[in-house]
BALUMPA-543334 format. One record per residue: residue in one letter; x, y, z of N, C-alpha, C in turn. Coordinates in steps of 0.2 Angstrom, whole numbers, plus 5000, padded with zeros to 4 digits. Atoms other than C-alpha are relative to their C-alpha. Layout:
BEGIN
AXYZXYZXYZ...
This chain:
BEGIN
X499850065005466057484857500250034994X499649965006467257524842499349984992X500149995006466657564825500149964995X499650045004466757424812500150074993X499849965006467457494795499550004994X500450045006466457484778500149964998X499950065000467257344774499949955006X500350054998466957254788499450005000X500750024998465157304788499849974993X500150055006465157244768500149935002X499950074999465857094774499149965006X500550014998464357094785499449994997X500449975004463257154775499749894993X500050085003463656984764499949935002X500250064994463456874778499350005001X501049965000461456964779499749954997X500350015005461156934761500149934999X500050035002461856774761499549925003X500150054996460956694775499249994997X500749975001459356774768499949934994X499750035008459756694750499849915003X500050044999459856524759499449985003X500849994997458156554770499649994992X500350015005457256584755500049954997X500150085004457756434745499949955003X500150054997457556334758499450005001X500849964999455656424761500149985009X500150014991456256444780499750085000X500249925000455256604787500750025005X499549944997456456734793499850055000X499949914998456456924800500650024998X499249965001457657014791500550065007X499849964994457857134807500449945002X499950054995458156974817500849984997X499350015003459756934805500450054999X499749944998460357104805500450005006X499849994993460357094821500749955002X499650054998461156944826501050004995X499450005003462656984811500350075003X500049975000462757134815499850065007X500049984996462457204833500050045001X500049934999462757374834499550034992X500549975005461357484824500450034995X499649975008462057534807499750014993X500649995006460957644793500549984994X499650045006462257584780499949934999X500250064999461957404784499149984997X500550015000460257414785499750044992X500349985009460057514768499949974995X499950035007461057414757499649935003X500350074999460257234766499050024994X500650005002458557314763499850034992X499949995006458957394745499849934998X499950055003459457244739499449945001X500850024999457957154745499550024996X500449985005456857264737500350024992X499849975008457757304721500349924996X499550065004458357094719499650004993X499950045009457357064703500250044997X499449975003458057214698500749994998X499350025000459657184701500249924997X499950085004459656994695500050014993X500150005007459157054679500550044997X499349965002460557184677500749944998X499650035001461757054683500049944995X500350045007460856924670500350034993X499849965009461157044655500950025000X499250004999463057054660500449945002X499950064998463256874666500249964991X500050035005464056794650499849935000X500350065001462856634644500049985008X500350024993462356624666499850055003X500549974995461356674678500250005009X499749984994461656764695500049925004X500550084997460656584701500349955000X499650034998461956504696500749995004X499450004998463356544706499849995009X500049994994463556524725499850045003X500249944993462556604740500350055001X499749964998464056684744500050074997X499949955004464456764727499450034999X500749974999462556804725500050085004X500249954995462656904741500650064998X499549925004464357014734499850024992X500349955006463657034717499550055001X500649954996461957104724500150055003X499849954997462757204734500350054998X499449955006463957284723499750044996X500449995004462757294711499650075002X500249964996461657394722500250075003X499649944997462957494729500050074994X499749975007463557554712499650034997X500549985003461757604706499550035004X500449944998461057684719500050025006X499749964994462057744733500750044996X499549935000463357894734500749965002X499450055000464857764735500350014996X499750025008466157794724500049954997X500150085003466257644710500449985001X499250074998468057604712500149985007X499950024995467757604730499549945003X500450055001466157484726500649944998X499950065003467157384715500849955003X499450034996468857374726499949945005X500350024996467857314740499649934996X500450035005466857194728500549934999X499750074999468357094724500550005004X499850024993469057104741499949945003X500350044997467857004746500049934995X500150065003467756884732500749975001X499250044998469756854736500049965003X499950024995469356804750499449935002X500750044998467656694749499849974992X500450025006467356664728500849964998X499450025000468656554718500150054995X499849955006469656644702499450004996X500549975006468356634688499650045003X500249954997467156694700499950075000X499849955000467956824706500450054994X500249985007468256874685499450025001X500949995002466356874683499950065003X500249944995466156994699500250044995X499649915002467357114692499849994994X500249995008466957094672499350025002X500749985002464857114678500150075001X500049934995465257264690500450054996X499649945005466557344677499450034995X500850005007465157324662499650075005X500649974997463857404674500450085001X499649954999465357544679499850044996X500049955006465557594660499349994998X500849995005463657604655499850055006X500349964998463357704670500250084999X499849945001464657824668499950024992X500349985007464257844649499550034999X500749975001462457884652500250065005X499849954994463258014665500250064999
């Protein structure tokens, strides 16, 4: 069976989070595995890092995205965006990913799935977060 690309597993990866996102606010139970699986059928530690990162680190990451979200909140945007900002965000802060390769991918996917302002916000939080990390760096 071929190899998806990182990109197609980020696109994957956003399909995870985004189903998860919608479970929870609907308060349906759900197995994270079970939705891995099902998006995502071949085993893959890069999928399953950043799905499970992002899970454990979402208040964290809400709040980052919050303090860089001008006058809104992550809570307020679409599922979809939810699940590429979180992701991004994640990637960016604590994986060996380069940033520009984070942030290319980042608005790839909102090209393709968020409308224009959106897909501004994506790239204005994740630039903000870029320059504060490489400064501190």
């Amino acid at each position: 069976m071929e190899q998806l690309t990182r990109s197609e597993l980020r696109k994957n990866i956003m399909t995870i989070l985004y189903q998860i996102n919608v479970y929870s606010l609907n308060k349906i139970e759900y197995n994270v595995d079970d939705i891995i699986k099902d998006v995502n059928p071949i085993d893959n530690e890069f999928v399953k890092d950043v799905v499970y990162g992002v899970i454990t680190k979402k208040n964290e990451i809400d709040d980052i995205a919050n303090s860089y979200l001008n006058k809104w909140t992550i809570d307020r945007l679409g599922n979809t965006d939810q699940a590429i900002l979180r992701m991004s965000i994640y990637e960016l802060l604590y994986t060996e990913t380069p940033e520009i390769v984070v942030i290319n991918e980042a608005i790839e996917l909102a090209k393709l799935y968020s409308d224009d302002d959106v897909k501004k916000m994506i790239n204005g939080v994740l630039d903000k977060i870029y320059h504060k990390k490489v400064d501190h760096e």
